[in-house]
N, C-alpha and C positions, 0 to 999 in steps of 0.2 A: 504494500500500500504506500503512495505518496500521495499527500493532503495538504494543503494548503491551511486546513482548519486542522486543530489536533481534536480530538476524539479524547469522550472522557477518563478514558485510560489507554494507553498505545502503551507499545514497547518498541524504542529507538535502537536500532541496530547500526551498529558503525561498521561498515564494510573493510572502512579500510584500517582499522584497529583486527580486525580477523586476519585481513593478508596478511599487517606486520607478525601478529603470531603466528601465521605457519609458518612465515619467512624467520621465526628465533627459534622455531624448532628445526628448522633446518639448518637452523647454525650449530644448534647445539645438540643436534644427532649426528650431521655428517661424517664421513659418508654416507652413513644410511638414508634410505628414503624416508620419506612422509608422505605418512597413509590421514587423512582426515577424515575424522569419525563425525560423519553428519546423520548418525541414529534417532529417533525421537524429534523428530523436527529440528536439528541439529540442536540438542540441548533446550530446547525454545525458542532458537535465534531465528526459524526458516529454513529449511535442508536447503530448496534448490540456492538460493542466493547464499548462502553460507558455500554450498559446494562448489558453487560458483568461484565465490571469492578465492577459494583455497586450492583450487587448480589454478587461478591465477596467480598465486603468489609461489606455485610450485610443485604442492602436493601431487605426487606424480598416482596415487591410492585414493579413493574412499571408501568408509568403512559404515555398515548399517546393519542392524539387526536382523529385520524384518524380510522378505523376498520382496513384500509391497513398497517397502521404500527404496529399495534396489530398483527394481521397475518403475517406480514414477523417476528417479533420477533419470533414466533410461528415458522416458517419454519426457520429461524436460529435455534432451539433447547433451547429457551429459556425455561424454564420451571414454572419459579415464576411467581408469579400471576402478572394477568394485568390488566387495565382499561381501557375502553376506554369510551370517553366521547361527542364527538363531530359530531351527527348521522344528516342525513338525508333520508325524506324517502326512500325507494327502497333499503337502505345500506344494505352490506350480513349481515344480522344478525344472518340467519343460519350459515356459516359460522364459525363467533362469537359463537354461542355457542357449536359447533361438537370443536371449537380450546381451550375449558372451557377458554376461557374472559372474565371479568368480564363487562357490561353494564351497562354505565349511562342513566338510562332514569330522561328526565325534564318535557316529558307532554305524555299524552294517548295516542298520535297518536303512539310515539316509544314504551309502555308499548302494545300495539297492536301487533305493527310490531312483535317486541321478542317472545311474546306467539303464532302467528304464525310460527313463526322459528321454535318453538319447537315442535308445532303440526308437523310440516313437517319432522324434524327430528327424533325426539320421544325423547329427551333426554332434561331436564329441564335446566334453563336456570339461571343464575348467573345475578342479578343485584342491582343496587345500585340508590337511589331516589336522584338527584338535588334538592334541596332548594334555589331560588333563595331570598337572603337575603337583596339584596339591591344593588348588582353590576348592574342588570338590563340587565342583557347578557341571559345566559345560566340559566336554573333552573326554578323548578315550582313557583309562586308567593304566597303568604301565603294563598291569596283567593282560589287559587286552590289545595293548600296544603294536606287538608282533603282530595278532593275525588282519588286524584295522591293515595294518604297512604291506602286508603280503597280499590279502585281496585288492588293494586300490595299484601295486604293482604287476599284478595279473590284469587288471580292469585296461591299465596305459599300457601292457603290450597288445593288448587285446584291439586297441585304437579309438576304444571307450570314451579316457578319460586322460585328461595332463595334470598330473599333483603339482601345481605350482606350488604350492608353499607349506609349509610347517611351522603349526604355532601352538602356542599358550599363552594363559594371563597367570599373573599377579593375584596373593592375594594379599599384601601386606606393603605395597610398591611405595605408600607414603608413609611410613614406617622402615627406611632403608637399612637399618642396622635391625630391625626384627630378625628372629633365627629361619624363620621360613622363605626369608630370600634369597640365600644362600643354596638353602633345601632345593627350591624349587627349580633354581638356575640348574643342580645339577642334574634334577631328575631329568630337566628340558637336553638339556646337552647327551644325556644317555638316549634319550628320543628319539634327537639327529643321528646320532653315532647308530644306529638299530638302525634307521630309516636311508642311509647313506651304503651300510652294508649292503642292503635287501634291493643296492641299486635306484635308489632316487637321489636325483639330483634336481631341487628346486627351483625356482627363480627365487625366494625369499625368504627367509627366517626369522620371526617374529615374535617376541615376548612383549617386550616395553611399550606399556600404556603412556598418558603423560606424565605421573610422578615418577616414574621409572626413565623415562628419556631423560628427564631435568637431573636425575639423583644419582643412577646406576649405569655409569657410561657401560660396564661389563655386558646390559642386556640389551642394547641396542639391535647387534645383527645386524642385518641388510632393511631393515624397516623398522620405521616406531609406528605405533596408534596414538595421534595427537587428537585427543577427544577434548575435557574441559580444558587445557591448554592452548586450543584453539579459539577459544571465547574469552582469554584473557582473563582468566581467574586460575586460582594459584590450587592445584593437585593438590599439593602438602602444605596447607596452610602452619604447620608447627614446625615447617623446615624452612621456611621462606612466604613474604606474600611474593603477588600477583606482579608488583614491581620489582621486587627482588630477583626475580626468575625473567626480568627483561618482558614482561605480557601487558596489555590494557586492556579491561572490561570492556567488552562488545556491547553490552546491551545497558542503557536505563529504562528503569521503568517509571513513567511519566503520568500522572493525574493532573482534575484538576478542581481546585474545591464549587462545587455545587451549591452549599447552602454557609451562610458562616448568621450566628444571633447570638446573642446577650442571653445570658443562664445567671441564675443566683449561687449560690454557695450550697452545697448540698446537696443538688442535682444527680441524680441518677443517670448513667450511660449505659446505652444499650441493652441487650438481654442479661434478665441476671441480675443488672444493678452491681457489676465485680468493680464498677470503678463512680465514685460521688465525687463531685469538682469541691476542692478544697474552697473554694474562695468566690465572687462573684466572677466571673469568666465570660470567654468570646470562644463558642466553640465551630469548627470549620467538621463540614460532611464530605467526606471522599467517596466519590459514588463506585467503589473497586471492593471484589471481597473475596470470601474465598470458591466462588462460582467462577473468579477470572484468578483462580493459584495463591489466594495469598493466602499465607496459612492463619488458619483459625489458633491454631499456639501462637501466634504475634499479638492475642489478644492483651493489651495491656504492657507490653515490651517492644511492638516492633516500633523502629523508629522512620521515619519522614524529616523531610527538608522543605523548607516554603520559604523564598525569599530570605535567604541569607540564616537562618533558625532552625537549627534541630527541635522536632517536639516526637515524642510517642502516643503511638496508639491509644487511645484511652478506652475505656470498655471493652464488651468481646468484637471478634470480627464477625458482619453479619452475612448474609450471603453475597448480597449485593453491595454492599456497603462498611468504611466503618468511620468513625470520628474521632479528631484531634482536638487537645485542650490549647487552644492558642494561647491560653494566658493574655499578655498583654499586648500581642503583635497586632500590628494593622492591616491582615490579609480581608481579600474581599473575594468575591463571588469569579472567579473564573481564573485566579490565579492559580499559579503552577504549584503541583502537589509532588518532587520527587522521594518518590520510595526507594531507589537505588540508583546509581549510576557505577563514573569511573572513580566517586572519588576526589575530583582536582579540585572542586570548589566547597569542600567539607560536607557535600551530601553520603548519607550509609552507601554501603557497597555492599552488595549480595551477601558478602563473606559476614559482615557486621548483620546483617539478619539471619546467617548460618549460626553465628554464635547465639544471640540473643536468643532463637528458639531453639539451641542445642540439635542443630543439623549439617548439614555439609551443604556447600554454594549449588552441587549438582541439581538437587531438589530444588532450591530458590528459583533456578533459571528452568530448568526443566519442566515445573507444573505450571509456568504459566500458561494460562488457558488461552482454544483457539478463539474465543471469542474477543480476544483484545488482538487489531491490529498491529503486525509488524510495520515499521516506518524504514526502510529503508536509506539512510547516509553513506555519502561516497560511496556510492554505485559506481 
């Protein structure tokens, strides 16, 4: 969306704060490549214009969970390679491979499905083997490791299938001195050593998400996965913020007060009644809540910016709405309501309402809802 008028809550994407992070994760994974993870709407920022950006700044990969965000990238005209990771049976994986996607498979039943697709379509199929090394999620287990390696090497002589790559995650990557990164790196390295025997040779090798790329030069390989360090917030916020790691927040998110009146001292807020204005007051209506992602835990903690002033949330959040105690400021009816940005001008940043409701920035950006416009900057 571009608008001339702002809308009562948008979310401001800065394009070109995206490119510069994928162009800092290319500095600071090189040589390896950058794979950009535009999953979930890229975090909240917009997949196609996020994946946009991030081939343009480099990213020679993108990286999606779903096979339907693989495919709309595909019908947007993306062209760089992609991944996707996240199957269940029945998923088109014909599809996937008539749109050349690249597929993760973690166990036989999807190395089935794929050689399928292909029979059906006639045209071979692109995939890449999961190693589950100890996150205990996604990925084959090291006992099943061998015969995952040995039928997807029958499936590529067979003319099936090409295993471009071998991977795993992380499960402790912001935590770099944790005992299980260590662990994991070797199990990953026993994986390749198996899978290099049994005669594959990949284009790629892949562990390192972004606190991993920023933290553990060792798991780099020939590729990172630049997911929230593409959006300019900090992976390991207790190892570094967002500036420290060379990044700038992509997104604000932008209100704008709807109703502001005169209250007495004593005054009850919102449902509940969890918050009574100490004093006779000016209170300002954010018409944002948590039907457009803001969290209902910022009832009473999360903070906002309005012309030069921090003030917080006062009462609960309601669906549609919630309200600020302006005290003594003299805001009015249509000014600007910031609930996050980058930060320059002392407005909170995503990270500072990670903390206050005791969560991580990924959630912040992540749930904001589709009914609040994307605003597009430096396109």
């Amino acid at each position: 969306m571009n608008s001339a008028e702002p809308a009562r809550l948008e979310a401001r994407i800065d394009l070109a704060a995206v490119r510069a992070n994928v162009r800092r994760m290319r500095e600071v994974a090189g040589p390896a490549h950058v794979m950009a993870v535009v999953k979930a709407d890229a975090y909240g920022h917009g997949m196609v214009a996020c994946a946009r950006a991030a081939v343009d700044a480099g990213a020679t990969w993108l990286g999606v969970a779903l096979p339907e965000e693989a495919l709309a990238l595909r019908a947007a005209g993306l062209t760089a390679r992609i991944l996707t990771w996240l199957h269940a049976p029945g998923d088109a994986f014909a599809d996937l491979v008539l749109a050349d996607v690249d597929i993760s498979v973690s166990g036989l039943w999807a190395l089935r499905e794929v050689t399928d697709a292909v029979r059906t379509t006639g045209r071979p199929a692109r995939i890449q083997l999961k190693a589950d090394t100890g996150l205990g999620r996604n990925g084959a287990q090291p006992r099943d490791w061998p015969l995952i390696v040995e039928e997807a090497v029958k499936a590529q002589k067979d003319g099936l299938v090409t295993v471009t790559g071998l991977w795993s995650h992380f499960a402790c990557a912001d935590e770099p001195r944790h005992p299980s990164v260590a662990a994991q790196l070797a199990v990953f390295r026993d994986a390749l050593a198996l899978a290099e025997t049994a005669g594959l040779r990949p284009e790629v090798r892949h562990m390192a998400n972004s606190p991993a790329a920023l933290l553990l030069p060792g798991s780099r390989f020939d590729l990172v996965r630049s997911g929230l360090a593409s959006y300019g917030l900090s992976p390991a916020p207790h190892e570094g913020s967002a500036a420290d790691f060379g990044l700038r927040p992509a997104m604000s998110l932008v209100g704008r007060l709807a109703l502001v009146k005169q209250v007495d001292a004593g005054h009850g807020i919102s449902y509940g009644h969890t918050y009574y204005t100490p004093r006779p007051t000016r209170l300002g209506l954010v018409p944002a809540g948590y039907a457009d992602g803001i969290p209902r835990t910022a009832s009473n903690v999360g903070p906002v910016w309005i012309d030069g002033q921090r003030h917080t949330i006062a009462g609960r959040v309601a669906m549609d709405q919630f309200v600020v105690d302006l005290d003594a400021q003299e805001a009015g009816v249509g000014d600007e309501v910031v609930l996050f940005g980058p930060g320059d001008r002392g407005e909170p940043t995503a990270q500072d309402w990670a903390d206050r409701i005791d969560t991580i920035a990924y959630e912040i950006v992540t749930r904001i809802g589709p009914r609040v416009p994307r605003v597009y900057l430096n396109a």
